[in-house]
N, C-alpha and C positions, 0 to 999 in steps of 0.2 A: 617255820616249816620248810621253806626253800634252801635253809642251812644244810639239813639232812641228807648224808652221800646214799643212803638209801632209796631216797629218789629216786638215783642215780643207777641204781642198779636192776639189773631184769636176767632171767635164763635164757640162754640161746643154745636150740639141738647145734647136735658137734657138726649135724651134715650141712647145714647153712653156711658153715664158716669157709666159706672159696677158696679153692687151693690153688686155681692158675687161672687165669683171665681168659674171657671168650676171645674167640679167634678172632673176630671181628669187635676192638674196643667199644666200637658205637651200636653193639645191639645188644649192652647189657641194660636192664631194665632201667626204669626212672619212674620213682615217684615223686608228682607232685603238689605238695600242700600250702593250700592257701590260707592264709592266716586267717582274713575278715570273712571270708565265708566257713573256714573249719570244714573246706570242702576236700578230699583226697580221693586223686583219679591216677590211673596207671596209664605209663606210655614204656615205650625204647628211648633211650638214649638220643639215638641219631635224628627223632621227633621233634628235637633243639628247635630248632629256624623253625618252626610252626607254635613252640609255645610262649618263646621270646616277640618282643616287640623290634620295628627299625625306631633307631635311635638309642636303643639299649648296651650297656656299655658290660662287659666284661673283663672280670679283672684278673691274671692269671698268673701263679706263682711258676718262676720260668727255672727255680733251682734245681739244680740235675745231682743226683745220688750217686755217689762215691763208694769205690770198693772196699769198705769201708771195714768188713771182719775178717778179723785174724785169724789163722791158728798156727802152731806150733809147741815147742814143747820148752821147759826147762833145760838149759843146755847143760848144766851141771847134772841132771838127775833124767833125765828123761821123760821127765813126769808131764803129764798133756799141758798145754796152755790154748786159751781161745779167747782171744779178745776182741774188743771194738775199738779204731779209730775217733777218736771225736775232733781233732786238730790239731795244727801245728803254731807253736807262738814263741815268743820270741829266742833265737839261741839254739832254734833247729831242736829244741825239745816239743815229743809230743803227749798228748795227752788221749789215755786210753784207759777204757776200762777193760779187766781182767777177771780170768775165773780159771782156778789150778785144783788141784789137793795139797793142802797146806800152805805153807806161809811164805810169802815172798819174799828173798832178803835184799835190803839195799846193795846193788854193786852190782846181783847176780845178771847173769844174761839170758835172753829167751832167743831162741831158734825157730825164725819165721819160716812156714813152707811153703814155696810157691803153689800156682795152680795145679800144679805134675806131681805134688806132691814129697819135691827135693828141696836139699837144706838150700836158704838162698840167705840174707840179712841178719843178724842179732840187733837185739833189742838191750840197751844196758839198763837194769830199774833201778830210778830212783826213789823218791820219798812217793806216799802216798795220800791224795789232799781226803777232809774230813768228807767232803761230795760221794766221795767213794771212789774218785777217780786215779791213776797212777800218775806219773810225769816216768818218760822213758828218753834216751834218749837213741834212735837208730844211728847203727857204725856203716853209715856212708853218706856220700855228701849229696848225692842224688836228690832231686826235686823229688816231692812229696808224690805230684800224682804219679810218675816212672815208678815211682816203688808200692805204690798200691795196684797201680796197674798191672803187677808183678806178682805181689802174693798176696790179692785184695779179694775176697768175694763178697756179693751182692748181699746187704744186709739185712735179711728176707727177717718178718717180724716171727717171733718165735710160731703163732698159730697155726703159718704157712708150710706145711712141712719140715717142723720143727726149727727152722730157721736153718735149713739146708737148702745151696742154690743150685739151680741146673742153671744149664749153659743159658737158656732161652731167658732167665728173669732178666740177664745184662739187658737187652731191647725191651720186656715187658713189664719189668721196676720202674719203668721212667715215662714221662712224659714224652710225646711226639715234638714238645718244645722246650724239653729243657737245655740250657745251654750255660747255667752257670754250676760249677761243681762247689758243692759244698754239704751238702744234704746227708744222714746219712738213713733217713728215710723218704719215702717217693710222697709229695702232695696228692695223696690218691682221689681225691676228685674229680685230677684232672688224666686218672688215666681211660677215663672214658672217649677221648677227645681222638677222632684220627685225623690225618690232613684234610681230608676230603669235606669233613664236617664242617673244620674252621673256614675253606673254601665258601663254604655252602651260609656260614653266618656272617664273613664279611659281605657276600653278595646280595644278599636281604639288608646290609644298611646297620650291622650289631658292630660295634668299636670293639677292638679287642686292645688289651693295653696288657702291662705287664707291671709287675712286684716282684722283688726277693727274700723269702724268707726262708735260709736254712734249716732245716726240721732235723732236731735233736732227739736222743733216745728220752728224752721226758716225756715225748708225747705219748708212750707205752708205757709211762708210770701211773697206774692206776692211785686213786686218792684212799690215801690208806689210813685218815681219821674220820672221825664222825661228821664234825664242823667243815664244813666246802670253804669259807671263808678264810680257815687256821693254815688251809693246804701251802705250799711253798711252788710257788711257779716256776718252772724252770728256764733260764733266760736263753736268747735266739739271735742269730747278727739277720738282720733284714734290713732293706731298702727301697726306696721307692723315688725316683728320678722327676725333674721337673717336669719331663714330658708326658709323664703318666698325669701327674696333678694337675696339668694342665687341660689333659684330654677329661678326665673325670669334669674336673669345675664345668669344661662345655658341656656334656652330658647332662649336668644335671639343669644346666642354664636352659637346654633347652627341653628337659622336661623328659630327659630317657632315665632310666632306672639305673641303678650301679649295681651287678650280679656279680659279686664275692665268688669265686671259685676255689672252694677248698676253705678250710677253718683257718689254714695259716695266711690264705689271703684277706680274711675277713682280719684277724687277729693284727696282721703290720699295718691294714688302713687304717683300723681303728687307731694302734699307737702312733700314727701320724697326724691325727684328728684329735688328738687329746686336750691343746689346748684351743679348741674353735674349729678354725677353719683347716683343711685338710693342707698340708704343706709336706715339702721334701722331705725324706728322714735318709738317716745313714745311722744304724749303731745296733746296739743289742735292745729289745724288749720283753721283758717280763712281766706285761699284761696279762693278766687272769680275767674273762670275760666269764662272768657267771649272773644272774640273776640278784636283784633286778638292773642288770646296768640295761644303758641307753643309749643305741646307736644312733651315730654321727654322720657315717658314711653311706652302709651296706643299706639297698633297700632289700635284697632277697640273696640267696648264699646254693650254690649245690654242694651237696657234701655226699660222704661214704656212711653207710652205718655203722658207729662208732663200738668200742669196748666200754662193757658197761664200767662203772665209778671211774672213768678220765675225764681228762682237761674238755677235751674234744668232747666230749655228751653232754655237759655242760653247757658247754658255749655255745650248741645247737639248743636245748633246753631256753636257754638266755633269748637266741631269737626267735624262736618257736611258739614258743609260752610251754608250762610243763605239761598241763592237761593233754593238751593238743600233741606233743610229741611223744609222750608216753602212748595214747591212742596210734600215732605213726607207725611205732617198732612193734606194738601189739600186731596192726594191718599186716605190716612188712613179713611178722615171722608166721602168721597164720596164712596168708600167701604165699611164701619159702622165696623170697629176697635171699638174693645171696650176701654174705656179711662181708666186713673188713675190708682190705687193703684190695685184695682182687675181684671184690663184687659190687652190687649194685649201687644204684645213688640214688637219691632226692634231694628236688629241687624244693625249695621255703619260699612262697613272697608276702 
């Protein structure tokens, strides 16, 4: 029965789906459900420090979102082009996905446009891998963030105003703490989070610690067979430093709770805990957390409410229980919770 992507799926009115985040990140709603009571009470966000305990350890994905989509045209033909960024690897080729009218030819070139809108870079195409993605290579020798910084726009999730950026998403795509570029979507859990808050949780005695996990366009790949099991996960570079595993192990030695923020923070502890005890990691994971697995790490997670049949409702599902979170997003939409990427959260313990 917990095979079933149907589960997994539910209707959401179009007017829930948040299209820019409140002015103030910490006074978007929060719900929070508790598991052993199956008890769900409404707060604000910024109610943090009064529903956390001291001693309780927060875990926070510090990756910062990259200008990450293209456009431009066919240089031979003039025909549109729009792509995404996903990286650069060895030999200054990069790796991107694409979307034209018609067929791409090996050799041909693309005509990047800056933010103004003028011709600035070409793109030479190479082969295409079976993933669906291109390998291109750019005709300059320019560091990769110079030139996204150039003609990169923020790569706002299609729901969000079709996946068109205003000037304001550069500051409100991202975290108040991110600092490592890679991402080429925002770990939206934590854009609830403003200084003032984190202020306000280390001063009550809450550890904040940090993890990196780049979040890929797979996380917006809804699961498109029947069997959740058969799904193909899509892999991530994440990290997590000895000083974070060190702060945790005290955490929990002395009896505080580990609060996962975000699914990609839940998702790199877990594959650092895979075999036992929680250790350093450095490298890509393609963990798929789905029911019934058994967390290692996380005792409780805030998250975003998710798109229905992904990775991410799943893995909430996994720590949730199904019953109980299906009841959550029922609450949530019969309340008018804002959805995705720019709306509200709930906290799980």
């Amino acid at each position: 029965m917990e095979e079933d992507i149907h589960l997994y799926d539910f209707d959401l009115p179009k007017h829930l789906i948040a299209q820019e985040p409140l002015p103030n990140r910490a006074d978007s709603r929060l719900m929070v459900v508790r598991r052993r009571s199956r008890r769900i009470t409404h707060h604000r966000f910024r109610d943090l420090p009064n529903i956390l305990r001291p001693g309780d350890c927060l875990v926070m994905n510090d990756t910062r979102v990259i200008p990450a989509r293209l456009v431009g045209y066919r240089t031979a033909t003039g025909g549109r082009w729009e792509g995404l960024f996903l990286d650069a690897i060895e030999g200054g080729i990069w790796r991107v996905l694409g979307r034209t009218r018609g067929k791409l030819q090996y050799g041909e070139t693309i005509t990047l446009l800056d933010l103004e809108g003028r011709d600035d870079i070409r793109l030479v195409v190479g082969t295409k891998h079976p993933d669906g993605y291109w390998l291109v290579r750019p005709q300059s020798d320019e560091p990769v963030q110079a030139i996204l910084e150039r003609v990169g726009r923020v790569p706002l999730p299609p729901y969000i105003r079709k996946g068109q950026m205003a000037e304001r998403d550069r500051e409100s795509y991202q975290t108040v703490y991110a600092r490592r570029p890679g991402a080429v979507a925002a770990p939206t859990a934590g854009l609830h989070f403003t200084e003032w808050l984190l202020d306000e949780l280390r001063a009550m005695g809450i550890e904040l610690c940090w993890v990196t996990l780049h979040i890929g366009m797979g996380t917006f790949t809804p699961i498109e067979i029947k069997r959740v099991s058969e799904h193909r996960m899509h892999a991530e570079w994440g990290q997590i430093d000895p000083a974070t595993v060190a702060t945790i192990h005290r955490c929990r030695e002395e009896g505080g709770r580990i609060v996962a923020v975000g699914s990609t923070s839940v998702r790199v502890l877990e594959t650092a805990a895979q075999h036992g005890e929680l250790q350093p990691f450095e490298g890509e994971t393609d963990l798929f957390i789905r029911p019934p697995y058994q967390f290692k790490i996380v005792d409780a997670m805030i998250t975003n409410f998710h798109l229905p049949r992904s990775t991410l409702l799943v893995l909430v599902h996994a720590f949730g229980g199904h019953e109980l979170m299906r009841g959550a997003y029922e609450e949530a939409i019969r309340e008018e919770y804002r959805f995705y990427s720019y709306g509200d959260a709930m906290l799980i313990f």
